[in-house]
KEFI-985134 format. One record per residue: x, y, z of N, C-alpha, C in turn. Coordinates in steps of 0.02 Angstrom, whole numbers, plus 32768, in hexadecimal, padded with zeros to 4 digits. Example, Ala and Ser with C-alpha at 12.3 -4.5 7.8 and 13.67 -1.06 7.14 Angstrom:
82947EE4818682677F1F818682947F5B8186/82827F90816282AC7FCB816582858002818A/
//
This chain:
7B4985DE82547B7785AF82337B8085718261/7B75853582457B9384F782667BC784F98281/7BC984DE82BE7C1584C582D07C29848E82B3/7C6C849182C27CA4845982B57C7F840382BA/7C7083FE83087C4983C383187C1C83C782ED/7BD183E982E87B9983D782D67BB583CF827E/7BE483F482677BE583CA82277BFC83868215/7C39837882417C42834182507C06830D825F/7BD0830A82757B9282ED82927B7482DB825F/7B6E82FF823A7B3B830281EB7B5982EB81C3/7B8C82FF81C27BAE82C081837BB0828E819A/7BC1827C81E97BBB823181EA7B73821981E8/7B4E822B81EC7AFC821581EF7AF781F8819A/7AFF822881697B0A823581237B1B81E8811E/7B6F81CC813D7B8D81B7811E7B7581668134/7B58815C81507B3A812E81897B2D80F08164/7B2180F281297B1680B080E47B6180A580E2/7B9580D180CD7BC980B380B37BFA809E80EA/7BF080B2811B7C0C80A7815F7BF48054816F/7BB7804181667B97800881747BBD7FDA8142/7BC47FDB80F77BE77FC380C47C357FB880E8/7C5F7FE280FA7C927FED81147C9C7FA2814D/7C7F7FAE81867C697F6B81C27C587F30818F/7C2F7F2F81527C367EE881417C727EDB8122/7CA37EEB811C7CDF7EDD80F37CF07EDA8123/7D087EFC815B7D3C7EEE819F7D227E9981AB/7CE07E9D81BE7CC57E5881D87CD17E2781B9/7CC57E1581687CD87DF581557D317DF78144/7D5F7E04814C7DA07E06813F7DB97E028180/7D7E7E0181B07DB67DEA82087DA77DAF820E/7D6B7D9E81FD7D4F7D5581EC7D787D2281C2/7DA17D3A81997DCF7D2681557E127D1F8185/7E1C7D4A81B37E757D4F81D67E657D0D8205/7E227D2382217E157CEC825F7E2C7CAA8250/7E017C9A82257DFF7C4682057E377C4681E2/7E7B7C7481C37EC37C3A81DB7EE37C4F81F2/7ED07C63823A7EEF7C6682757EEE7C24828C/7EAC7C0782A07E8B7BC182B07EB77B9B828C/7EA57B9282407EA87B5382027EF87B498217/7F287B74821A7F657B75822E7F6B7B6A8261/7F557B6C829B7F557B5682DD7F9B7B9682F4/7F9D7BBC82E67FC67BF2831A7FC67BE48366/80047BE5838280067BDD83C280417C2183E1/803E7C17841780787C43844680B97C25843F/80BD7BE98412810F7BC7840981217BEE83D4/80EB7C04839680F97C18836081127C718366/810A7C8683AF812C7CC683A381697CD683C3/81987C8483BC81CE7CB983DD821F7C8A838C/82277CB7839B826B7C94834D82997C968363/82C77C6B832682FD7C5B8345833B7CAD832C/836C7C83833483B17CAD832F83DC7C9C82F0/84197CD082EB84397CAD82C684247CB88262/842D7C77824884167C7A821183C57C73820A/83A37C558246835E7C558238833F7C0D822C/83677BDC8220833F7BB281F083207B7B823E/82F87B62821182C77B30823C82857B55826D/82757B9B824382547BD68275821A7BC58271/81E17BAA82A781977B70828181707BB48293/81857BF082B881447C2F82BB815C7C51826E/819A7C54825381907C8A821F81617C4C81CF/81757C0F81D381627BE781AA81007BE881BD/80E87BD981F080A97BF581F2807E7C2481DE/80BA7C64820280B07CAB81EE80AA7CB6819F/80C47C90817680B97C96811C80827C6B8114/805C7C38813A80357C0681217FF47C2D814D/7FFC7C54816F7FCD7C7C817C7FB37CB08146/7FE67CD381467FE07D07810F7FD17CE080B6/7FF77CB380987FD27CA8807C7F7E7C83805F/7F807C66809E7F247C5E809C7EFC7CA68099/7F147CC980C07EED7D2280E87EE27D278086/7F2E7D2B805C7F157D4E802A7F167D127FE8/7F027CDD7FEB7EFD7CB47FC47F357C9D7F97/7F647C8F7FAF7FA27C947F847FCF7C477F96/7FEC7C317F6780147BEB7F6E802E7BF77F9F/806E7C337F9A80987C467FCD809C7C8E7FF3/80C17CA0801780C17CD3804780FE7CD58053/81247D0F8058816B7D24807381647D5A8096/815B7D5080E981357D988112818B7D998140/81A57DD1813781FA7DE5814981E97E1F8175/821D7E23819D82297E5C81CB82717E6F81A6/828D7E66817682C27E7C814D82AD7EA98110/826E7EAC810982697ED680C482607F0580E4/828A7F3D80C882B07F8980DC82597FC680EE/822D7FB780A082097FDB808F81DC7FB68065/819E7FC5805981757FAB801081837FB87FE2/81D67FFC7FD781E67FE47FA082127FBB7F88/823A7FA37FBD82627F6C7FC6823B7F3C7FAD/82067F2E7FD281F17EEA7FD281D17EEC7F7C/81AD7F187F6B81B37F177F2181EB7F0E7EE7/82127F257F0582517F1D7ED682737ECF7EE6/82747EAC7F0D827E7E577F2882607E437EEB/82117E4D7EFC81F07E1F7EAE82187E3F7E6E/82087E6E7E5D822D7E817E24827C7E607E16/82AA7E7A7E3582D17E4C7E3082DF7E097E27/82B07DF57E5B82AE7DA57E5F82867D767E1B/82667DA67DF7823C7D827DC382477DA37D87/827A7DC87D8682A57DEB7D5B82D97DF77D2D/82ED7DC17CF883387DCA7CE383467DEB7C9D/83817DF27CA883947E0F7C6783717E047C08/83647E397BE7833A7E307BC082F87E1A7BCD/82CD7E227C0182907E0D7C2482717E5B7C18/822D7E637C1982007E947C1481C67EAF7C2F/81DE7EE27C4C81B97EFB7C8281707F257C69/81447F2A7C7F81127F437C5780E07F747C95/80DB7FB87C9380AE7FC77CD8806E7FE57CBB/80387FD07CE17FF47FC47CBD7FEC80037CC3/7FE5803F7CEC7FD3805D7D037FF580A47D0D/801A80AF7CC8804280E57CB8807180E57CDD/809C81147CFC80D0812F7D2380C581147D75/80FD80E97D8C80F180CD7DC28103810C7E0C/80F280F77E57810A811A7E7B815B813C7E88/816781707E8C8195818A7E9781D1815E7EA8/81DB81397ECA8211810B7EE6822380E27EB3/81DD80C47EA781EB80837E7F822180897E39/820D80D67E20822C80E27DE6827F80E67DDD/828780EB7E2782C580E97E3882DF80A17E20/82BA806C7E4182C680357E4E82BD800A7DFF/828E802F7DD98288800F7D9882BC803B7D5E/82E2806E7D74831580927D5C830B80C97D21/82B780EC7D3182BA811B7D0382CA81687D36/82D881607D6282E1819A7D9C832281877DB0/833B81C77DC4838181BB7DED83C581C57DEF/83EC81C67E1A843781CE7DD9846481957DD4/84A081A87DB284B7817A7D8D84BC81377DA3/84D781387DF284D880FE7E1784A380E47E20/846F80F67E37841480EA7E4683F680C17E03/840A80EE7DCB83FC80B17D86842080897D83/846F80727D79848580487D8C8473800F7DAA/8453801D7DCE844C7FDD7E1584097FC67DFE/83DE7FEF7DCD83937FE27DBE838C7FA87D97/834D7F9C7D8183277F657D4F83597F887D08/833A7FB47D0B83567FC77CB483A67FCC7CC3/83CB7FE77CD6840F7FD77CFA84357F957CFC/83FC7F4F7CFE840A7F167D0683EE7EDF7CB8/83F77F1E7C8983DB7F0D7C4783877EE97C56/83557EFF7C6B83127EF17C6A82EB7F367C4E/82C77F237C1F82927F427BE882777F5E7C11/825A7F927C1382137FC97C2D81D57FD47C06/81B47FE17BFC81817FFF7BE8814C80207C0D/811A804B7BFB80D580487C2F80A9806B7BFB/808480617C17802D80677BEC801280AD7BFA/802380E37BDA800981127BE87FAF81117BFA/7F9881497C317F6B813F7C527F2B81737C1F/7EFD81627C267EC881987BFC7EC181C97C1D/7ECF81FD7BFB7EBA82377C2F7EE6824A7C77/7F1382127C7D7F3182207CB77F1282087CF1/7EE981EC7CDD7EB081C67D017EA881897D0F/7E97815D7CE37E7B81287CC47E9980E77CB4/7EAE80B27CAC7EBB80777C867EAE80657C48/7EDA80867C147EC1807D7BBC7EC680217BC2/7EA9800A7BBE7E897FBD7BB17E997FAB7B63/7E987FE17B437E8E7FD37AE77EDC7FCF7AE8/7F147FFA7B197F46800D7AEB7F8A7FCE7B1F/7F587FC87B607F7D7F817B7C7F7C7F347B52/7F417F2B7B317F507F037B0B7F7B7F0E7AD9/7F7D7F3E7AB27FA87F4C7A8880057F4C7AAC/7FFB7F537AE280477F577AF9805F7F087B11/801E7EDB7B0A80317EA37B3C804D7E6F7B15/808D7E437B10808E7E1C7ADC80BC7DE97AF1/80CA7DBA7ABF80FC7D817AE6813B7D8A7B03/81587DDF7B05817F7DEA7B0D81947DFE7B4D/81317E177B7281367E2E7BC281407DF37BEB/816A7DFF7C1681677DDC7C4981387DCD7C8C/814A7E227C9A812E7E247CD180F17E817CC0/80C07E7A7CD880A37EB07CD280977EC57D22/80B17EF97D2080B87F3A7D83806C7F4A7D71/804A7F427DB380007F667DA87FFB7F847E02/80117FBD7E057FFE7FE67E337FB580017E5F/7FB47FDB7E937F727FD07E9E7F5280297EBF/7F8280407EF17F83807F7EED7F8380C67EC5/7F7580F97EC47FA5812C7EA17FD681447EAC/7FF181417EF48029815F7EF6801A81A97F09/805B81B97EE2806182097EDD8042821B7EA2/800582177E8F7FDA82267E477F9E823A7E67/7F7D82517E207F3082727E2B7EF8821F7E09/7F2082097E007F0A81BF7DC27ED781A37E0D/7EA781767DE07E8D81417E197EAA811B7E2F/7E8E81077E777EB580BC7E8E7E7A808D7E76/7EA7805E7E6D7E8D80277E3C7E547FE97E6F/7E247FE87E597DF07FDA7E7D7E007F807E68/7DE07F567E8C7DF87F0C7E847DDE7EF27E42/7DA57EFB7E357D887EFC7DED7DB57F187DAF/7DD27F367DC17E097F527D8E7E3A7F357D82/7E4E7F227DC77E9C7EE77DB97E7D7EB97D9B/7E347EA47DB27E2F7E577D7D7E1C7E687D3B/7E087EB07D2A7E167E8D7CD07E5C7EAE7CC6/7E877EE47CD87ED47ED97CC67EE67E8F7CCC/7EE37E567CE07EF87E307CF77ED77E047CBF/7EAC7E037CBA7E827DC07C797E8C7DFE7C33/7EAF7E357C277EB57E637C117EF27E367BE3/7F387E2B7C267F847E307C1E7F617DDF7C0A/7F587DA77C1A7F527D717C167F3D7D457BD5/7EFC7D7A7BC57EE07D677B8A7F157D707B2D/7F5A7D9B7B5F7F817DAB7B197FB57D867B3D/7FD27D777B687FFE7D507B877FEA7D267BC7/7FF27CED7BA97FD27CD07BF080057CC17C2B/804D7CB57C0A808B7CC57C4480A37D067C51/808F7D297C45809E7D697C6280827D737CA6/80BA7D877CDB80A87D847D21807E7DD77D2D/80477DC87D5580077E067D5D80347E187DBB/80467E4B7DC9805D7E467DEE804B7E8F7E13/80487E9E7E4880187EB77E6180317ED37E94/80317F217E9B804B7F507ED780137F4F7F00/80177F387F427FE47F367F647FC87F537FA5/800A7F987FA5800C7FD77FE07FC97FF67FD9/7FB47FF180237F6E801D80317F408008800A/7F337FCA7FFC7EF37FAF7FFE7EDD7F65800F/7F097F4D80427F147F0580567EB57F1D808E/7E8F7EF7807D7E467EE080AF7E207F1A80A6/7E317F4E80837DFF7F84805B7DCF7F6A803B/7DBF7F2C80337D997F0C7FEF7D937EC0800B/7D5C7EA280107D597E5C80017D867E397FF0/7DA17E507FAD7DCB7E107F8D7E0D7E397F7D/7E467E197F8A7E807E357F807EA47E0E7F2D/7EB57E2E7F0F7EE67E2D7ECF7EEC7DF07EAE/7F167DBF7EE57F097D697EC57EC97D4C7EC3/7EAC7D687EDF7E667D3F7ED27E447D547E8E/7E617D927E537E3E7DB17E327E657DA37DE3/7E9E7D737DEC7EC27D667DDE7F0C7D807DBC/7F287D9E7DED7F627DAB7DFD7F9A7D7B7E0B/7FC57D757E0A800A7D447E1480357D417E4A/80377D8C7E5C80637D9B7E94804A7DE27EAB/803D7DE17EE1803F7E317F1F80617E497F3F/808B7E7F7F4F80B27E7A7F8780967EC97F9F/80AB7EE57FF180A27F19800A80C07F128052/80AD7F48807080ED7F4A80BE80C57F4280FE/80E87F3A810C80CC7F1E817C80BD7F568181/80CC7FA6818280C97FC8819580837FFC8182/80627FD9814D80247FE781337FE77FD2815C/7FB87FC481277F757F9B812F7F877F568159/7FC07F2D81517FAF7ECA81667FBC7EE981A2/7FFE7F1281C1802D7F0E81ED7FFF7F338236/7FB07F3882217F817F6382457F957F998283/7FE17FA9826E7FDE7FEC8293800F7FD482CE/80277F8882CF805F7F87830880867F6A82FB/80AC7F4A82B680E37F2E829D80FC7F7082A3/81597F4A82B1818E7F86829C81A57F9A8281/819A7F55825481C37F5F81F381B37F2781D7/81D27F3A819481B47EE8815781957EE8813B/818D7EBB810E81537EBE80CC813D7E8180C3/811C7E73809681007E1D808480F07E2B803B/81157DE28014810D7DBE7FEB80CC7D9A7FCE/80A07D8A7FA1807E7D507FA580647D2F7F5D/804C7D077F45804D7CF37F1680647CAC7EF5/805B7C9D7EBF80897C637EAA80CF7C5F7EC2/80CA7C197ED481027BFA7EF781477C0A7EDE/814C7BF37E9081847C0E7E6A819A7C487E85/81607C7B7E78817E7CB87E6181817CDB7EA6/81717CB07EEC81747CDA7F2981C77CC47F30/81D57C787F28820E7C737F3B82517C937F17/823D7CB57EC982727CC57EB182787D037EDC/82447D2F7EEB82397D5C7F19827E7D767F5B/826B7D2E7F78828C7D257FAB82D47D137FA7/82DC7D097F7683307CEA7F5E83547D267F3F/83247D6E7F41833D7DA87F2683547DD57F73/83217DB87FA783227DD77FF0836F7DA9801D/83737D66802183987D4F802683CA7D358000/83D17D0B7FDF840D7CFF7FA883E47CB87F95/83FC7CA67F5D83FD7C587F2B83FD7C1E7F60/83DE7C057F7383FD7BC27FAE83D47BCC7FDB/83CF7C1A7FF583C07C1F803C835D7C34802D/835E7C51800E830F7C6A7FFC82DE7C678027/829A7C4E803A82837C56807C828F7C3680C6/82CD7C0380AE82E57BE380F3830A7C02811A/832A7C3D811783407C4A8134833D7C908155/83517CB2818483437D04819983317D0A81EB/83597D17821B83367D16826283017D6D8258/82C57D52828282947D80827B828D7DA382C3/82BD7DB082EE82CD7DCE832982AF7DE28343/82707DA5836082397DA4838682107DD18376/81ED7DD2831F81BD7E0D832081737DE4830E/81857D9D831D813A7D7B830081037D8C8314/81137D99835C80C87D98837880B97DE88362/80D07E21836480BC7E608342809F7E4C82F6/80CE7E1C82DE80A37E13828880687DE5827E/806C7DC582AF801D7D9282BE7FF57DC582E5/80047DF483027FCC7E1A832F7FB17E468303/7FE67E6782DD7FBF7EA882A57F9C7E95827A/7FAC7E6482537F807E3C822B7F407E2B8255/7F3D7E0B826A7F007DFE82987ECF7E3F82A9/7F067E7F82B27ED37EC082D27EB77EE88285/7EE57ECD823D7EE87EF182197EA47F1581EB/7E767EDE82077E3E7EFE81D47DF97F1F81F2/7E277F1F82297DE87F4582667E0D7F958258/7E507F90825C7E6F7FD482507E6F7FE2820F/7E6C7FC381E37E747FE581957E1E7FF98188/7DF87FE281BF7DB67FF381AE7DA4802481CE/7DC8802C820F7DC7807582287DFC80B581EA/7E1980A081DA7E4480D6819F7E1E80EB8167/7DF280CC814E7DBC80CA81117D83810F8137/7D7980E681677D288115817F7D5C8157818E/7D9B8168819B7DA7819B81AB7DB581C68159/7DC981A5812D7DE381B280E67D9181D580DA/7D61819F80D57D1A81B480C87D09820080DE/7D20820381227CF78234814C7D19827D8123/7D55826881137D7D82A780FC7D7A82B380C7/7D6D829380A47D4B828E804D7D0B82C7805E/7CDE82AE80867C8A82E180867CA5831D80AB/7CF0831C80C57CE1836380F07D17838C80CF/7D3D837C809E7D4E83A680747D3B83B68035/7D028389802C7CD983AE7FE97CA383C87FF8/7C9483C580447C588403805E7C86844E805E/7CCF844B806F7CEA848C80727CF784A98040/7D0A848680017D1E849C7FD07D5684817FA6/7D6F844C7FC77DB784497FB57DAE83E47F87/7DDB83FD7F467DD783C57F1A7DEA837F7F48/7DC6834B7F467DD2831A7F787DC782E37F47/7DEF82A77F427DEB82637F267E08821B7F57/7DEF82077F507D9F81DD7F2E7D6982177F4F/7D1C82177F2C7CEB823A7F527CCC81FD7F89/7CAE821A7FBE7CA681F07FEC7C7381AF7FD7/7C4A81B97F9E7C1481877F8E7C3B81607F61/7C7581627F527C9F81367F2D7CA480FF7F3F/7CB780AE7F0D7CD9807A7F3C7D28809D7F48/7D3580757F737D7280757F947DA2803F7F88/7DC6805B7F887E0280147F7D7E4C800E7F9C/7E52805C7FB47E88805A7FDA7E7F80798005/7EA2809480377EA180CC80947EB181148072/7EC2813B80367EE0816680177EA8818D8019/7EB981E080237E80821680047EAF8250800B/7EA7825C7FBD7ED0828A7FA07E9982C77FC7/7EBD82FC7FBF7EA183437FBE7EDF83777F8F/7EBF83907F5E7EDC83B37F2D7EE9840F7F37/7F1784337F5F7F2484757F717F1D849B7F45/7F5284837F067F5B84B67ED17FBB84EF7ED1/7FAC85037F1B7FD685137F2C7FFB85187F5C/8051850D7F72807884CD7FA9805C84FB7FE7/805785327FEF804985548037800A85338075/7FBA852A80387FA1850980607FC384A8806A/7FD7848380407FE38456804E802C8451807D/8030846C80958076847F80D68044848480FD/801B84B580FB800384C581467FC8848B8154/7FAE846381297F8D8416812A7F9D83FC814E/7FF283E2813A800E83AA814D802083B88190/803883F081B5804E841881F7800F84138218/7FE0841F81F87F92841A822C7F9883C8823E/7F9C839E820E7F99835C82277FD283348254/80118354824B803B834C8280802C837582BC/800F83A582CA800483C483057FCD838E8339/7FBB837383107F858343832B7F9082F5832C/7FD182EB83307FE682C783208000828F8371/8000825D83888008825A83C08047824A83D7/807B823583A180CD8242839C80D28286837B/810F82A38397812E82F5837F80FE8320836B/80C98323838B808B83568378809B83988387/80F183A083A1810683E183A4811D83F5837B/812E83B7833A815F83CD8316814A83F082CF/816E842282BE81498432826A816084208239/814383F58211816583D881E5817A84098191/81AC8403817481AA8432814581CB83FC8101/81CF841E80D581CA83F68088822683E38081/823583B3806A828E8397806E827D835A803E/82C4835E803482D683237FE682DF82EF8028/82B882C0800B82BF825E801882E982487FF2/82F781F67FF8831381E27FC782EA81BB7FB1/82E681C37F7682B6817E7F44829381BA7F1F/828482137F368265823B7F168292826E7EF1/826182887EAE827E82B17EA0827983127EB8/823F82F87EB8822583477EE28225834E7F35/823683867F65822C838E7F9981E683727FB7/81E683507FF681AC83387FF0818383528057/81568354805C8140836480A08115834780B7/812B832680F0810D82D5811680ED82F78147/80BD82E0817B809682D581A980A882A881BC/80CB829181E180C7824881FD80D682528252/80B18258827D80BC824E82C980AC820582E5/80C981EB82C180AD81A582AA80D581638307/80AE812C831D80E181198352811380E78327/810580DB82E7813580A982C2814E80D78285/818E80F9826B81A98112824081808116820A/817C813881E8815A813581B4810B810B81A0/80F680E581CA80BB80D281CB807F810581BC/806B80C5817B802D80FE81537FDE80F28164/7FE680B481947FB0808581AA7FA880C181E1/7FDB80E382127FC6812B822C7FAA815A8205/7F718184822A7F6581C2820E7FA181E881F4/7FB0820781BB7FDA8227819E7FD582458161/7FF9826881557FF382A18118803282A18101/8040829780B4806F82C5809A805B82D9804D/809382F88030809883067FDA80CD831D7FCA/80DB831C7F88811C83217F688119837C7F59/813E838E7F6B812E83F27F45812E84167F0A/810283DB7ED780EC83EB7E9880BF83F27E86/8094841F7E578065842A7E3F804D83E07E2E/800183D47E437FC884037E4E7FD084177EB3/7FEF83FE7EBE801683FD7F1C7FD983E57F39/7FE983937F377FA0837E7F587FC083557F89/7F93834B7FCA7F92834180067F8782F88000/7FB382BE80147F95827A80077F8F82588061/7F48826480837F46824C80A97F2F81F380BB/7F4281EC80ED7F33819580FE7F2481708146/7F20815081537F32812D81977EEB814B81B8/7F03813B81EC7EDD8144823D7ED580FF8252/7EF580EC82977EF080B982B47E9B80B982C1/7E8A80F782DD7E4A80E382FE7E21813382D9/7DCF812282CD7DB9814882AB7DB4818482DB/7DB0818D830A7DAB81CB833B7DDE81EA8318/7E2081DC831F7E5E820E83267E41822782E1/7E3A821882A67E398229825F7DFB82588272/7DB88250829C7D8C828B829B7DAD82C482C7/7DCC82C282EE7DEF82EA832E7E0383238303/7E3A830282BE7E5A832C82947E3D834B8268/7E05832E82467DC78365822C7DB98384824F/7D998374828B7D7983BF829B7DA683E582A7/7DFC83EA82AB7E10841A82C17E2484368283/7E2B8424824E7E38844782087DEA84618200/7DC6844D82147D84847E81F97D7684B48225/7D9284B8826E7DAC84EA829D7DBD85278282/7DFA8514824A7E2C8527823B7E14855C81F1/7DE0853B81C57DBA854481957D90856B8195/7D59856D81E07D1D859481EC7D4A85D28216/
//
């Protein structure tokens, strides 16, 4: 029987085409950060901010004129105040949001949190405070199969009445695909061709430099996702970013700060140079997270175990499900990956209610930044089918380190 290593060896030999594919997307998308780093002229003045209320801050005003070139967008709102990505999702929503306005989600049933935040989850107070809570319409597009993007039945849902259509670039906590960039652009000339003001608006967790071309370029309206992901490459401490049409970034921001104050104002308590540095490191590390997603894709469908995306798949986000069946092995998953973990690798992690979920849920995270998914990490919610949603790895070693020791663990 093979060892641990030598299988490890062979799959990477195997994988050696898509690995090469992998390096041209890093290359070209560090090439893309580089040139407006330059075009902006970034300096060492631009990383230190002020106090106070913030205003007159020329590194955080860069810091958005950076980021929106990186992803092609009028504007950029990059905060060390957004709580979470689902915060920062719920800003746009809010912010481009009012009463009798209509929400539309392309892509069936949104992530766990969000539902909170769009008010079909939760209790009484939690809806309250929601979209639907704040008299705003819902809808969503049931998925084919549980799978898929019905295209026939989005047009049918799309009309002068949507406002805004949610298109979840991730899956989440689902077995559904993550939505490959080709996909957002015909949802997008999809929503357009039946409404052409209807805002295409775009969850953009775990798949920021996975791909050539990001969301606005495919024609999308607005993106948002968190520092603590893919941009924030593994050494921001917190925050999210905005981007998109100008309008609709600043109503954004007038949902984060207040009416008046909107992106002028906010002290950013000296975290520029961490948010100009991760960005900068981000697509060398989100390209090390992919080849590790890859590697674990071929080495759990050599063992046996249901794995999505398959490794010869495109890619579009850092995500690879692995499907248990039942919660015992996905406990002892997620505990293997915290044991290996290089924060609390003593610790065992076990399944507990969050807030934003409805089911008990069991994290992996030995993470050096809280919750950071741009780290190697594991979790899942403790419901049938009890699947394992792993992600991250700063660097592709640690992500093989942890295969071979689950295949240790296997053989």
């Amino acid at each position: 029987m093979a060892t641990s290593k030598e299988i490890i060896k062979q799959a990477e030999r195997d994988l050696r085409e898509q690995f090469e594919i992998i390096d041209e997307i890093r290359d070209y998308n560090q090439e893309k950060v580089l040139k407006a780093f330059v075009d902006n002229r970034v300096a060492p003045e631009h990383f230190y901010t002020v106090s106070g209320y913030g205003h007159d801050d020329l590194g955080r005003e860069v810091l958005d004129k950076v980021f929106a070139q990186v992803f092609k967008a009028e504007k950029a709102l990059v905060r060390i105040h957004f709580a979470s990505g689902t915060h920062t999702l719920a800003c746009a929503l809010f912010g481009n949001l009012r009463h009798g306005d209509k929400l539309l989600s392309a892509v069936g049933t949104p992530y766990d949190t969000m539902q909170e935040v769009i008010g079909t989850m939760g209790d009484e107070e939690t809806r309250r405070s929601s979209l639907i809570g704040n008299g705003i319409l819902y809808d969503e597009v049931p998925l084919i199969n549980g799978m898929d993007v019905d295209f026939e039945k989005l047009k049918q849902m799309v009309d002068d009445s949507t406002t805004m259509v949610l298109i979840q670039r991730s899956k989440g906590y689902s077995t559904r695909k993550s939505l490959t960039i080709e996909t957002i652009e015909n949802i997008c000339k999809t929503v357009k061709a039946k409404n052409p003001n209807c805002i295409c608006f775009v969850d953009n967790c775990y798949g920021e430099f996975v791909d050539t071309k990001e969301p606005l370029e495919v024609g999308a309206d607005l993106i948002g996702g968190s520092l603590i992901k893919n941009p924030g490459g593994g050494i921001v401490e917190a925050g999210g970013y905005i981007a998109g049409k100008e309008l609709y970034v600043e109503r954004a921001a007038n949902r984060l700060t207040a009416p008046g104050i909107g992106s002028e104002g906010g002290a950013m308590f000296n975290q520029h140079r961490l948010i100009f540095q991760g960005l900068f490191m981000a697509p060398s590390v989100v390209s090390e997270a992919v080849k590790g997603a890859v590697l674990a894709s071929k080495i759990f469908d050599e063992i046996g175990f249901d794995s999505s995306p398959k490794y010869n798949e495109k890619r579009t986000d850092i995500i690879q499900n692995i499907t248990f069946g039942s919660p015992e092995p996905l406990e002892h998953f997620c505990r293997t990956i915290q044991s290996l973990s290089p924060v609390n690798g003593y610790v065992t992690p076990i399944p507990e209610y969050i807030p934003g979920y409805e089911d008990q849920v069991i994290m992996a995270g030995g993470t050096f930044v809280e919750g950071s998914t741009i780290e190697l990490s594991a979790d899942g919610p403790m419901r049938a089918p009890y699947v394992a949603y792993m992600q991250g790895g700063l660097n592709y070693a640690h992500v093989k380190i942890a295969l071979e020791k689950i295949l240790d663990k296997v053989n």
